[in-house]
C-alpha positions as CSV (number, residue, x, y, z in Angstrom):
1,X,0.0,0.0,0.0
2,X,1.3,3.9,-0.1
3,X,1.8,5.8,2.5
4,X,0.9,9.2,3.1
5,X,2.7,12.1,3.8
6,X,1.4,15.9,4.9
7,X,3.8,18.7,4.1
8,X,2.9,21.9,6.1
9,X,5.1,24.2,5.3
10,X,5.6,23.6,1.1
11,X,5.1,27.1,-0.7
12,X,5.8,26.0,-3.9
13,X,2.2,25.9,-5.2
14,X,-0.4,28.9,-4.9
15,X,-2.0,27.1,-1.8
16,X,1.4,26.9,0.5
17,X,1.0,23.1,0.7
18,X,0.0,19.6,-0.6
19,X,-0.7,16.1,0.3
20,X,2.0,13.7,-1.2
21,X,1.7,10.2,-1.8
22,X,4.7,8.4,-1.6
23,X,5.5,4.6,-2.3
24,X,6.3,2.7,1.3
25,X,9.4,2.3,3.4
26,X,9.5,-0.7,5.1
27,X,10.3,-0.6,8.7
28,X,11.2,-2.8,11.6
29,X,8.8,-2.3,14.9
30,X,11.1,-3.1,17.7
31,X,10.6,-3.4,21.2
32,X,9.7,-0.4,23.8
33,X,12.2,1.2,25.7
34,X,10.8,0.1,28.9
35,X,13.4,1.6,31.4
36,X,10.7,3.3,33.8
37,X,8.1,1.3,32.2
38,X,5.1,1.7,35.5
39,X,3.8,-1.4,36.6
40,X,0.3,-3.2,35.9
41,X,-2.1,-1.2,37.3
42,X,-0.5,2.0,37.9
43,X,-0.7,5.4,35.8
44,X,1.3,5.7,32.6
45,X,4.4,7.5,32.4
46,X,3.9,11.2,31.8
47,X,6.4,13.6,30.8
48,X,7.2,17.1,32.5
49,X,4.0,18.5,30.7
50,X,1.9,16.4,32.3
51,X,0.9,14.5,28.8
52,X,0.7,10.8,28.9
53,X,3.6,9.5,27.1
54,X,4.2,6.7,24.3
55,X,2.0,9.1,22.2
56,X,-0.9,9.1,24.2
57,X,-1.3,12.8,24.6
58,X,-4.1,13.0,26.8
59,X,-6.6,12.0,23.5
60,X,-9.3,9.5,23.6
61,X,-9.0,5.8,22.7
62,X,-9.9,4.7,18.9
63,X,-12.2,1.8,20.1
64,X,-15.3,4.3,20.2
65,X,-16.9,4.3,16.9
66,X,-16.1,6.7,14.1
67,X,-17.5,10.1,15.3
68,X,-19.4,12.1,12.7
69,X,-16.6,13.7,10.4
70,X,-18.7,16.3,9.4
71,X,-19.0,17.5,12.6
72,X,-15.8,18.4,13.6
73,X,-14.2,21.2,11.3
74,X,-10.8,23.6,11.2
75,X,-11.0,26.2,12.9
76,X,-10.4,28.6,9.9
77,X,-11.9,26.7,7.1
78,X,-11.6,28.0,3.6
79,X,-8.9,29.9,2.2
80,X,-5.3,29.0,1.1
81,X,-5.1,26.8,3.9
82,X,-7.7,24.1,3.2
83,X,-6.8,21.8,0.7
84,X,-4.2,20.8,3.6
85,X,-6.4,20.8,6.2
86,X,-9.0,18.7,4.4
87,X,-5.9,16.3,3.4
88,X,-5.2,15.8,7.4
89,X,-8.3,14.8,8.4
90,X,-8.4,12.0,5.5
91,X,-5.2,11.1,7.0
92,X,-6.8,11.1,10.3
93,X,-10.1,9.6,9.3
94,X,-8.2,7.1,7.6
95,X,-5.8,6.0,10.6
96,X,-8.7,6.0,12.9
97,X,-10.2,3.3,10.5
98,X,-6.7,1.4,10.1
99,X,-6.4,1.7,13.9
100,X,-3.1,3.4,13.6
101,X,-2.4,5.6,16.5
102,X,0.1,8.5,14.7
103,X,-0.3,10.2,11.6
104,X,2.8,11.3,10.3
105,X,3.4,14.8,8.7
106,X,7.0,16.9,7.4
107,X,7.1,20.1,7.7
108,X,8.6,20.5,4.1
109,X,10.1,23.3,3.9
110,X,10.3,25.9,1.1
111,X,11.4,30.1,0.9
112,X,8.9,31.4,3.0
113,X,10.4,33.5,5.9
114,X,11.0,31.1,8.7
115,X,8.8,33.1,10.6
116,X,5.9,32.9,8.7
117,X,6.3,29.3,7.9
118,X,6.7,28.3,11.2
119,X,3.4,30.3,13.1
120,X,1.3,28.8,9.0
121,X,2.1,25.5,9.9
122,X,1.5,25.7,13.9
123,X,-2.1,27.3,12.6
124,X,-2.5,24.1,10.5
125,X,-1.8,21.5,13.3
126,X,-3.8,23.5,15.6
127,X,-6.9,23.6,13.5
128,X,-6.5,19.6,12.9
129,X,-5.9,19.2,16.6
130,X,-9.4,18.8,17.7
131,X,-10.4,16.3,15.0
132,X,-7.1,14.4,15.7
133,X,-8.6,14.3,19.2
134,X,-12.2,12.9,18.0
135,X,-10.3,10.3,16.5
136,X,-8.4,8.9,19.0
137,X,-5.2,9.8,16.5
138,X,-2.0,11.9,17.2
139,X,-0.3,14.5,13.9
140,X,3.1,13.7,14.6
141,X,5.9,16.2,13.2
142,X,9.1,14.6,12.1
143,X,12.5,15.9,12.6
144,X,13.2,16.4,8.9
145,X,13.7,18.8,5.9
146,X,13.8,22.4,6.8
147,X,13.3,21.5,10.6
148,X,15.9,18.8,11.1
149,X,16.7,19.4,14.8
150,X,14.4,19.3,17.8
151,X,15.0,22.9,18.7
152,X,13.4,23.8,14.6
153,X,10.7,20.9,15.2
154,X,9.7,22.3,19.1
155,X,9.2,26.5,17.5
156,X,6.4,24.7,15.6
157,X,4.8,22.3,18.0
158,X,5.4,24.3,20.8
159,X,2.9,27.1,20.2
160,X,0.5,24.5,19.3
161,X,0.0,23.6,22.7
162,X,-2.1,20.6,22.1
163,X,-1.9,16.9,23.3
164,X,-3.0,15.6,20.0
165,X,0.0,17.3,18.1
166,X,3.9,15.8,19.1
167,X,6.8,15.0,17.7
168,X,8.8,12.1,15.9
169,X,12.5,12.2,17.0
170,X,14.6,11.1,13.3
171,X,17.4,10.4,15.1
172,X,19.8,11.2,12.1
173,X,18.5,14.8,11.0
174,X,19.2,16.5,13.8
175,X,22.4,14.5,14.0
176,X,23.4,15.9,10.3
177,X,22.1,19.3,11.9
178,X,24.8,19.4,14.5
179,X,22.7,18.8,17.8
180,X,23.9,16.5,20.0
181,X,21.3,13.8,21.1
182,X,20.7,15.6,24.7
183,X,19.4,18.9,23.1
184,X,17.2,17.5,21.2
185,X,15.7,15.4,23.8
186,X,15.2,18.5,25.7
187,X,13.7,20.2,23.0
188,X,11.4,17.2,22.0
189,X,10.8,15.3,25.1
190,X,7.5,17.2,26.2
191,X,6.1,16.2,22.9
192,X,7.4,12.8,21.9
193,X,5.2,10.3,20.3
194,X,8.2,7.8,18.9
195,X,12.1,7.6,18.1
196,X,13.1,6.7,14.9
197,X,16.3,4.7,14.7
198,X,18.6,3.9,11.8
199,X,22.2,3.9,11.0
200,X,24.0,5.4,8.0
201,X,28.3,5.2,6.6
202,X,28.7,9.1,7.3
203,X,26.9,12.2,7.4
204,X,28.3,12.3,3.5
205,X,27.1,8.9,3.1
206,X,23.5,8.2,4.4
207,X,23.0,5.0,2.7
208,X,21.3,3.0,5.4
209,X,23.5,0.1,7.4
210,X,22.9,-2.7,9.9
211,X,22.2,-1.1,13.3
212,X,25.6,-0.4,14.9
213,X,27.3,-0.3,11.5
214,X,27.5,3.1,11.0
215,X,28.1,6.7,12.7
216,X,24.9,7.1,14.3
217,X,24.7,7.8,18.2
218,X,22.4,4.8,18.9
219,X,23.9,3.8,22.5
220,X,23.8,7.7,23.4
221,X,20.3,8.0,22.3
222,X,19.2,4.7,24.2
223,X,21.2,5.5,27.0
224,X,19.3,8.9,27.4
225,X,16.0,7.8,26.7
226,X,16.1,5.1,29.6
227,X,17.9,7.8,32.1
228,X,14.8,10.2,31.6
229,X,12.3,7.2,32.1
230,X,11.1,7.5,28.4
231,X,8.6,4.4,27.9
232,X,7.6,4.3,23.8
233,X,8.4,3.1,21.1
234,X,11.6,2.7,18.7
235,X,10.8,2.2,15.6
236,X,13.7,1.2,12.7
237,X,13.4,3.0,9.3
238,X,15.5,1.2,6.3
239,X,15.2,3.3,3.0
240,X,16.5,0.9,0.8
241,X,13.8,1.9,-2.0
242,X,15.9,5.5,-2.2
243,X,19.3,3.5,-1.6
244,X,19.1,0.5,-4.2
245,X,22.8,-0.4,-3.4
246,X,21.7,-0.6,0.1
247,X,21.9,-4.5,1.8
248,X,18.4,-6.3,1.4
249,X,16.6,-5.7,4.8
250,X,15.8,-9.4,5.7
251,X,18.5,-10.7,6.4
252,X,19.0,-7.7,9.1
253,X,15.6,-7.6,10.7
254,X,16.9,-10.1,14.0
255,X,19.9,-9.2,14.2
256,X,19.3,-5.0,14.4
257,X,16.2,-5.7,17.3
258,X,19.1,-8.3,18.7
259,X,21.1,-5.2,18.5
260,X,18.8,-2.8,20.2
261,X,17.8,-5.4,23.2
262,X,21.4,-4.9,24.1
263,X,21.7,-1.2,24.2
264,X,18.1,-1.2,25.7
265,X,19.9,-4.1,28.6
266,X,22.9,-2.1,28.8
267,X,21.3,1.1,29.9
268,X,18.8,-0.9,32.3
């Protein structure tokens, strides 16, 4: 199936952004990092802004029956802005009916002023925010393209200020963007909804490698995530589709979760 992609912040047509549909990337799901992990029975885990963590946000579950999708609207219908809008609540409407918890949307970049860019695409996730919430379903902003580092990711979900709107931590874009793996914990943690883990030759080179093969700060990352008392999920990307010299992913499928059961033991 194809995947779908929101880009929030694209200017390069005359309504500031599109929907993109992209072929798949296959991914490994691999275990939780389940450092602080609360026992049976007690209260999630919630981070220093009092939201439930593992991307729960504080929003309703999806086991509820679809609520009325005309009934829930964005705040600012109409105008330049709505051909997005309308494309994130399909991608809402149609996690919700996939049971899929996250929605995941780039902020795409373009040559707006910053500025602007940022506070458009903010407005945008806020106005989907309260259908995401209907929904049981969480718009997740990745670390990626023009906002490649948690500090760029954090000045547009931070003024958001909404349980159903977060974060995906790419932990090799804000690598390539100079900031250390603390920082960007700091800058993401009160918003994370899942890490995404990969490994690449060199930040000339990001073909994707075996977990532990490359340059990537995977212990660090693990380490830090089961100091804080994280408990979500890591999730492995493998882009061989954009990489065709890339290993076939198979073959590394065991040994990369073998891989991150260690680092996730280790730091235990």
């Amino acid at each position: 199936g194809a995947r779908h992609e929101a880009r929030l912040l694209d200017p390069r047509r005359p309504r500031y952004a599109h929907v993109r549909r992209r072929p798949a990337r296959r991914r490994e799901r691999v275990p939780r990092c389940r450092a602080a992990r609360a026992p049976r029975g007690a209260r999630a885990p919630r981070d220093r802004g009092g939201r439930t963590r593992a991307g729960g946000g504080g929003v309703p579950g999806r086991r509820g029956g679809h609520p009325d999708r005309r009934r829930v609207r964005a705040g600012r219908g109409g105008g330049p802005d709505e051909p997005v809008l309308s494309g994130l609540r399909e991608l809402l409407a149609l996690a919700h009916d996939l049971g899929a918890a996250n929605v995941r949307v780039f902020p795409g970049g373009g040559d707006r002023d910053p500025a602007e860019a940022d506070a458009s695409a903010a407005a945008r996730l806020g106005d989907a925010a309260p259908y995401a919430t209907e929904l049981g379903v969480r718009l997740l902003l990745e670390t990626h393209d023009s906002h490649r580092t948690g500090a760029d990711a954090a000045r547009v979900i931070g003024p958001v200020g909404h349980g159903s709107v977060g974060a995906i931590w790419d932990v090799m874009h804000p690598w390539l963007g100079g900031e250390d793996p603390a920082t960007s914990y700091a800058a993401l943690s009160p918003y994370l909804g899942y890490v995404q883990v990969k490994d690449i030759a060199s930040a000339e080179d990001t073909t994707p490698l075996a977990l532990g093969a490359g340059v990537l700060p995977l212990t660090e990352c693990v380490e830090l995530l089961s100091r804080e008392g994280w408990d979500g999920w890591l999730c492995w990307e493998y882009e061989k589709r954009w990489y065709p010299q890339a290993q076939e992913l198979p073959p590394l499928l065991a040994p990369g979760r073998d891989h991150l059961l260690r680092l996730l033991a280790d730091a235990a």
